[in-house]
C-alpha positions, -999 to 999 in steps of 0.1 A, spaced: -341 357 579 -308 370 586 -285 387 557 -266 355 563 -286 334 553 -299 354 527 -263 356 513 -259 317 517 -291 310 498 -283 330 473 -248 316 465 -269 280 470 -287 293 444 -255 310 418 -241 275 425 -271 259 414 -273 272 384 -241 271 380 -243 230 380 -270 234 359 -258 248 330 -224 226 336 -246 195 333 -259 211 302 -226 219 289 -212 186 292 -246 170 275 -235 193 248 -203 183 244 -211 146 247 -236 151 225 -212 166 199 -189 141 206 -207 112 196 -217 132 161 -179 137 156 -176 101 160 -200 90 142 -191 112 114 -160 95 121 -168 62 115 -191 73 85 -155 90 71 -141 55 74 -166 35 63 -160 56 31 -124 56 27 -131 17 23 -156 17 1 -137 39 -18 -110 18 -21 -132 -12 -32 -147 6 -54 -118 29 -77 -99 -1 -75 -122 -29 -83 -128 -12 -124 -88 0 -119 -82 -43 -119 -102 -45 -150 -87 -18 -171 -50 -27 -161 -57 -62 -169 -76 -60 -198 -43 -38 -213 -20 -61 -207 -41 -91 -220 -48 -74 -251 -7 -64 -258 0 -103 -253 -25 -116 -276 -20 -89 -306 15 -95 -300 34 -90 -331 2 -74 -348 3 -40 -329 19 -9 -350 41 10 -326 19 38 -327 -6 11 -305 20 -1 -286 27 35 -277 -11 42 -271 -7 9 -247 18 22 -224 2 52 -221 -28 35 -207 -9 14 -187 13 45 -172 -24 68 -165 -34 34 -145 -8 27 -128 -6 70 -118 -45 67 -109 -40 32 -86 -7 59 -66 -34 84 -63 -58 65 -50 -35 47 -26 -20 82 -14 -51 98 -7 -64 67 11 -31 63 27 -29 98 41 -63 102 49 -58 73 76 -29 90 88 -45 123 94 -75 103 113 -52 86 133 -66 49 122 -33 36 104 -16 11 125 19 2 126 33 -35 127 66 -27 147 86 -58 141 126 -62 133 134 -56 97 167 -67 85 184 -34 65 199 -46 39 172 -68 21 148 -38 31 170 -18 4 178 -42 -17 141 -47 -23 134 -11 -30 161 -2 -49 148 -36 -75 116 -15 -75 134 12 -93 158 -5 -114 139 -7 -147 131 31 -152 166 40 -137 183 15 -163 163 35 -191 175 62 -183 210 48 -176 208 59 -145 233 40 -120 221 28 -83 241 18 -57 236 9 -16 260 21 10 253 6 40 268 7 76 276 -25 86 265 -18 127 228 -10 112 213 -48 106 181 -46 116 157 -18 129 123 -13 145 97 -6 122 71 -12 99 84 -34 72 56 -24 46 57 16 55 91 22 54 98 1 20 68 24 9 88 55 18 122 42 1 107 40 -27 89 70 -30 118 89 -20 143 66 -48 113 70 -81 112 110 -74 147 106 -72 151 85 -107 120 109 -120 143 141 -115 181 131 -126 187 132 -164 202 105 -185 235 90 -173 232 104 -138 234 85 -98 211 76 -73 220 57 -45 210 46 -8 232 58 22 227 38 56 247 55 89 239 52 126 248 75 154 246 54 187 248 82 207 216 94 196 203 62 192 194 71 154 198 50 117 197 72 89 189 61 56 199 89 24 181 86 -12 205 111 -26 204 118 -65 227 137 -91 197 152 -107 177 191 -108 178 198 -78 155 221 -55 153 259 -51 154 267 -16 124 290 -19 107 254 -26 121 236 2 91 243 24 66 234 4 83 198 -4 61 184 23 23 200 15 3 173 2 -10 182 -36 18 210 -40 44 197 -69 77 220 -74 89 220 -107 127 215 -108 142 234 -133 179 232 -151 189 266 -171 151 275 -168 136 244 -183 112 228 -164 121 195 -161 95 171 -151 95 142 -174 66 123 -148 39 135 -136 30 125 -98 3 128 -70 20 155 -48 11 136 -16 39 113 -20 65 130 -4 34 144 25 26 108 30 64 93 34 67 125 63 40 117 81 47 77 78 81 86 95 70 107 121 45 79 131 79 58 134 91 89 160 117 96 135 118 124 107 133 132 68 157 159 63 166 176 30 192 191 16 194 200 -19 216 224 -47 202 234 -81 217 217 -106 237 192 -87 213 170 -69 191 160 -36 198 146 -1 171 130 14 177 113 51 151 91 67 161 97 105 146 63 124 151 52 163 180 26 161 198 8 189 227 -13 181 210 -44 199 184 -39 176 188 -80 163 178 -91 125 148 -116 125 135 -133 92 115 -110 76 80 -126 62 80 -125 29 48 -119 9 60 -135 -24 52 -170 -31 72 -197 -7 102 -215 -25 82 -250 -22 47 -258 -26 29 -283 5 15 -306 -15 -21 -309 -32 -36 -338 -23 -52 -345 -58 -62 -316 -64 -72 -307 -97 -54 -280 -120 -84 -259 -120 -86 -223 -105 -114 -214 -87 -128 -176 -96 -143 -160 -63 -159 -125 -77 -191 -113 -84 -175 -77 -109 -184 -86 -144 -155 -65 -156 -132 -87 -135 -141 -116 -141 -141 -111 -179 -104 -100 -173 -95 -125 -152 -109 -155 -173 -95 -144 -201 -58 -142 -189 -64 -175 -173 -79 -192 -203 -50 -176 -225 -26 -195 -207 -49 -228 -208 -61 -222 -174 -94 -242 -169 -113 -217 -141 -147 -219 -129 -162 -188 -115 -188 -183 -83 -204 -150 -82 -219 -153 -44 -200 -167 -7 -223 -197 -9 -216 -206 -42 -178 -201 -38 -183 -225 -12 -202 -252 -28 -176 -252 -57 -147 -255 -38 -164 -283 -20 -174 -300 -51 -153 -292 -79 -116 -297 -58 -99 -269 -76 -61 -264 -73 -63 -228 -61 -90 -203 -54 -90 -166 -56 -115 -153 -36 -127 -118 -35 -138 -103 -2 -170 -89 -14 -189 -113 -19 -230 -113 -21 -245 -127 6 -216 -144 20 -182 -124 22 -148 -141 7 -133 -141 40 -164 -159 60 -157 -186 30 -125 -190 34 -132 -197 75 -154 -225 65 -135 -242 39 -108 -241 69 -131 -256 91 -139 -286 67 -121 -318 70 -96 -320 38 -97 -286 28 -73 -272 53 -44 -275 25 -64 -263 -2 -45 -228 -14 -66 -197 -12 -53 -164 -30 -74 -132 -12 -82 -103 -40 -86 -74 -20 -87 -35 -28 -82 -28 9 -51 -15 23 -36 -25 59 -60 -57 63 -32 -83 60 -35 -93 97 -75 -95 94 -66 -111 61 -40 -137 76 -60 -146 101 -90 -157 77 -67 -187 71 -55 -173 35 -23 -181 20 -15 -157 -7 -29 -120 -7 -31 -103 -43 -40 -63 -41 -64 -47 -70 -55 -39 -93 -41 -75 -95 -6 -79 -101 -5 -103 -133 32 -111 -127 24 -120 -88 -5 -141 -104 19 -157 -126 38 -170 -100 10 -185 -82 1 -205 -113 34 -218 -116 40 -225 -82 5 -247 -79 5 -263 -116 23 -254 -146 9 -235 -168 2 -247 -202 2 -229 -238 
């Protein structure tokens, strides 16, 4: 053999092995690529579960408070209607932990997805600022909306960026003393085809040594006036993480400016062109008119197989001389509806044996019960298209709303006391 050949074979053979331990590589890698995915999907699975399951005992202890204020009534010392709110308030601050940590955790996973759609400006803030009003007019706080009359509508996420007013208008409220200003701030800049929305507050303030940290999630600056620390609320420290990232999904960004001692700037940069057109924006609360009932009988129809909740939720409805009926398992939800003609259902997702929403698909599918309203109770986050599509009418988050159930009851049947 010639030290030709000899040379060939032997880069035949370098190159052989070569693709050999490629191929070995890439089984590797695909290997560990389908254990990051399933860890993946195992991370997901959780985060629901989670959800469900914080939330679902959340409903019950939020309830059960308010349920128990209304039927002492009068009889409560203030010292109890003290200890009251303050299991209200540590509820309400668990539920915005929960939802943060869920909330950014899909963020940082890549699995939250937007609903671009246009959203008309000034009921966007209108909406948020209402979210606000209560604790700002305790503290005397005056709000106020200055809005650019070119910006009517933009491209967004109706949900996510109402989520990221508000956060941005309570912190603001939370940090500006008695008798102060908060306010919205809408401008556009065509030329660089931007809408800016500004929370800006008279309040504390920010050091500039804490400006970089604003955005950490679980890091919480304390403002301070004269060297008092002044931070009348607690919070999550992922809010203000959360809103940044929601915005940056949007391709846009917030900006802060802030002095110690006289107050914060806030601006929520968002993509804006000026044909951006206004469209109705779905609303989520209850319609102005109800289709009508067909006979149906004022009875409610409990969906939910949490002892806790449906303790809760029987109560409040029997307070209010509700009659309800409760099925504990998907067939036996179905069997009542079927049977017992109730005038609205609220129907839990979980269900044993037969989930809420697989119900709800055959109710939909039975003649004389396409009309028949349905109320999902759900502890999920970002389902409302699955949710919608189940052929629901109404969607009530846990921990349930008891106002937002109070205007289902009304809108259906009157209560009675």
């Amino acid at each position: 053999m010639s030290s030709e050949n000899a040379q060939l074979h032997a880069q035949i053979d370098t190159l052989t092995a070569q693709l050999a331990h490629y191929r070995q590589r890439v089984a590797e890698l695909t290997a560990a690529n389908q254990e990051l995915e399933s860890a993946a999907k195992i991370k997901d699975d959780l985060l629901a579960t989670m959800g469900h399951e914080l939330r679902t005992p959340l409903n019950a202890v939020l309830s059960l408070s308010r349920i128990l204020q209304e039927q002492l009534g009068q009889t409560l010392s203030e010292r109890q209607r003290e200890s009251f709110r303050v299991i209200e308030a540590s509820g309400q601050h668990l539920l915005e932990l929960i939802n943060d940590i869920l909330d950014l955790s899909k963020l940082q996973a890549g699995k939250m997805l937007l609903k671009i759609e246009s959203v008309d400006v000034e009921p966007l803030c209108a909406a948020a600022v209402d979210i606000v009003r209560q604790p700002a007019e305790q503290k005397q706080i005056q709000l106020s909306v200055q809005h650019d009359s070119r910006v009517r509508a933009i491209q967004a996420d109706q949900l996510r960026i109402k989520q990221v007013l508000v956060n941005l208008l309570s912190n603001a409220v939370k940090f500006t003393p008695m008798g102060g200003a908060v306010g919205i701030e809408i401008t556009s800049d065509a030329e660089q085809g931007q809408a800016r929305f500004t929370v800006w507050d008279t309040g504390v303030g920010i050091a500039a040594s804490d400006l970089p940290n604003l955005f950490k999630p679980f890091v919480q600056i304390e403002n301070q006036i004269d060297n008092t620390v002044h931070q009348p609320h607690a919070g999550t420290g992922l809010g203000l993480a959360l809103s940044q990232r929601l915005v940056r999904q949007h391709g846009g960004d917030i900006l802060v400016e802030s002095t110690p001692g006289v107050g914060s700037r806030f601006t929520v940069v968002l993509p804006w062109r000026m044909s951006d057109a206004p469209t109705q924006i779905d609303q989520a609360t209850v319609p102005a008119s109800a289709p009508p009932i067909n006979n149906r009988r004022q009875l409610v129809l409990l969906a939910e197989d949490n002892e806790a909740n449906i303790f809760a939720l029987s109560q409040y409805l029997e307070m209010y001389g509700m009659p309800v009926i409760v099925a504990r398992t998907g067939p036996d939800a179905l069997t009542l509806a079927q049977t017992e003609n109730p005038g609205l259902v609220l129907m839990d997702i979980n269900l044993p044996r037969l989930d809420g929403l697989e119900v709800i698909r055959r109710l939909r599918a039975t003649e004389g019960f396409a009309d028949l309203p349905i109320a999902v109770i759900t502890a999920l986050s970002g389902d409302s298209d699955r949710l919608r599509d189940s052929g629901a009418n109404h969607f009530l988050s846990k921990p349930i709303d008891l106002d937002k159930l109070d205007q289902l009851l009304e809108h259906y049947f009157a209560k009675t006391n």
